[in-house]
N, C-alpha and C positions, 0 to 999 in steps of 0.2 A: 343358417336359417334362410328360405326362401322366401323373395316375397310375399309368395301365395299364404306362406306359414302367416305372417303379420299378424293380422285380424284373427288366426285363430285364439279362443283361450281369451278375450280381449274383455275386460273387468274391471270394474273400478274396487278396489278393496281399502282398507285401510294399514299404514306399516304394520301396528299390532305394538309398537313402541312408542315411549313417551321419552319426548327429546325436549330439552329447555329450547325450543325456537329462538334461536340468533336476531335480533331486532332488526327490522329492514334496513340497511346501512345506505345513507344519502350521501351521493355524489357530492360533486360540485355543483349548486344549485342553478337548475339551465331554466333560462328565462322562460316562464309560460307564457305566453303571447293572450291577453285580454280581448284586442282587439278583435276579434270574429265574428263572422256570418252566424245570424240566429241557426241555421242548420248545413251542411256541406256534406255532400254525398248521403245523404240520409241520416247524419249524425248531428243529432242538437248539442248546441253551444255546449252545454252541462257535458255532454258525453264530448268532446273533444277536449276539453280543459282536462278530465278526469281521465283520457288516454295518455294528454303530455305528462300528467302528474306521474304515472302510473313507469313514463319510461323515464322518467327522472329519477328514478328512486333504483336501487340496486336490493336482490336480495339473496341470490345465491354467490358465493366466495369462487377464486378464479380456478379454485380445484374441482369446486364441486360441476360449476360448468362443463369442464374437460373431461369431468366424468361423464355427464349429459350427453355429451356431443360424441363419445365414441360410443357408448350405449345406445342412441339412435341409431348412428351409421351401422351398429350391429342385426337391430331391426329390421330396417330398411336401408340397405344398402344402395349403390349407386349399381344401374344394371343397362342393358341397349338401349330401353325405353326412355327414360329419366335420372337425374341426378340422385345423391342419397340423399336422406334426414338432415342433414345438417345443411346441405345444400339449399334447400330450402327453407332454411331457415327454422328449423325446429329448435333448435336450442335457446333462441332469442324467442320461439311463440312461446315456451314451456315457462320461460324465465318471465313473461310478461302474464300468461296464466296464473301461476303460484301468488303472484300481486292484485292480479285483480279479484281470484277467488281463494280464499286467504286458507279456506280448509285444506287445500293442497298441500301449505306449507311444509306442516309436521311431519305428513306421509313421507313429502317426495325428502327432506332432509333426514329425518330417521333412517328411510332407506338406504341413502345413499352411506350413511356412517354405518349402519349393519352390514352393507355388499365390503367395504372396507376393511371393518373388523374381520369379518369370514373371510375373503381372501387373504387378511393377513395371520390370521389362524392357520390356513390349509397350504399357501403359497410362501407368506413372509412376505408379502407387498401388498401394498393396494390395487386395488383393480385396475386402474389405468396404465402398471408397473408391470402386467403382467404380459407374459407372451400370447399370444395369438388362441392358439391350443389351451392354455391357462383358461385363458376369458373365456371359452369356450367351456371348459368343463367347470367352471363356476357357474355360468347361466345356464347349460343342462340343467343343474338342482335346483334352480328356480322357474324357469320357462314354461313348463307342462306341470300345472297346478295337479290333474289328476298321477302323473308319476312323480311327484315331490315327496321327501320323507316329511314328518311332520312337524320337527325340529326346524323344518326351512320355512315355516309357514309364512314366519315375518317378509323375507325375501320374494317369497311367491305373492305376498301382497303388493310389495314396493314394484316388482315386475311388472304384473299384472296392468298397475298406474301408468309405470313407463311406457308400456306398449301402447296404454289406451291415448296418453298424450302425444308422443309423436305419430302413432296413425292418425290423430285429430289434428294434429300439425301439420303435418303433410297434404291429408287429402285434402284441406282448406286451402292450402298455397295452391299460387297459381301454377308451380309446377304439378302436383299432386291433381289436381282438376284434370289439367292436359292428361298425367298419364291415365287417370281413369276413363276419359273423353267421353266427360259425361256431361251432356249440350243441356240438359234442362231447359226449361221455356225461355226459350232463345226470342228473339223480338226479332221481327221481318217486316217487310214491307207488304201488306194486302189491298189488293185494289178492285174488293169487292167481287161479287157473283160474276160468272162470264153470262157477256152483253145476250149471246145465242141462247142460255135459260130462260135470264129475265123478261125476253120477247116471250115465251112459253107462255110464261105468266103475264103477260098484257105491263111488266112493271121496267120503268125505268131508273138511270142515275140522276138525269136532268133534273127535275123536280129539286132534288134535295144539295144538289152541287149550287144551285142560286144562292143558298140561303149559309156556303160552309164559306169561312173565309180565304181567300188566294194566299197561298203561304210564299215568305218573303224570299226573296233569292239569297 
């Protein structure tokens, strides 16, 4: 799959299966820090307690991750431009997503135990067991929702998610930015109308530079 593919097909669905969701399982409990600045980089106090909280707690198991992280790199792979999905850290934003917006949960675990089941139906392993070619002709049957049979549907939902969270993953990181190099309003230095207009118009800076304060060295 090429980059360019990524974004195509890209949808939020639901797995279509109902899975007993696994209880968020907590770590060793890391100290949240009380102490803080009412706001820090634009994030009030509430919302930074509720980000530590959020990476203190565990919710996917260390299979399910590994499945994450090579299903990314399948996505978006690593190319001349930029690193892959994982590189960037998609598997730690998908894992911190699923906690903070809770309805992820069931999709993205159903899915991932139906891509398992099927593979081990069609292969005899689970997907992260399988050879290159394998994984390949596993996600043909789910990647192109309009040529999916219909029996895959669950899959082409669970897909559809994965794709949408690590393209959301990525282009948010600051590698994903870079490779889109996409400046948005960038903040510059302006130092006003040139002086040869302002004569045009009878107007000058003096006036209003008396009354701006000297900014400090």
């Amino acid at each position: 799959m090429k980059r360019r593919d990524v974004l195509k097909n890209i949808g939020l669905g639901t797995a279509g299966v109902a899975v007993s969701g696994k209880a968020i399982a907590q770590n060793e409990p890391k100290k949240i820090v009380e102490e803080l600045p009412d706001s820090r980089n634009g994030q009030l106090k509430e919302e930074i307690l509720h980000e530590q909280k959020l990476k203190a707690e565990t919710f996917f198991d260390k299979h399910e991750m590994a499945t994450i992280a090579v299903l990314a790199d399948i996505i978006i792979p690593a190319d001349d431009k930029s690193g892959s999905a994982t590189d960037s850290g998609v598997p730690e934003f998908i894992e911190f997503i699923v906690k903070d917006m809770p309805h992820h949960q069931v999709p993205m675990r159903g899915g991932l135990m139906w891509l398992d089941l099927e593979c081990n139906r069609q292969f005899g392993k689970k997907f992260i067991k399988l050879s290159k070619s394998d994984k390949t002709k596993m996600l043909d049957q789910i990647a192109y929702p309009a040529e999916a049979k219909p029996e895959m549907s669950q899959g082409v939902a669970f897909f559809n998610k994965m794709r949408d969270l690590t393209a959301t993953g990525f282009f948010t990181s600051k590698m994903g930015v870079k490779d889109l190099d996409y400046r948005g309003n960038t903040p510059n230095a302006w130092d006003g109308a040139p002086e040869e207009d302002l004569k045009k118009f009878g107007l000058s800076y003096d006036e209003w530079r008396k009354h701006v304060p000297a900014e400090e060295d």
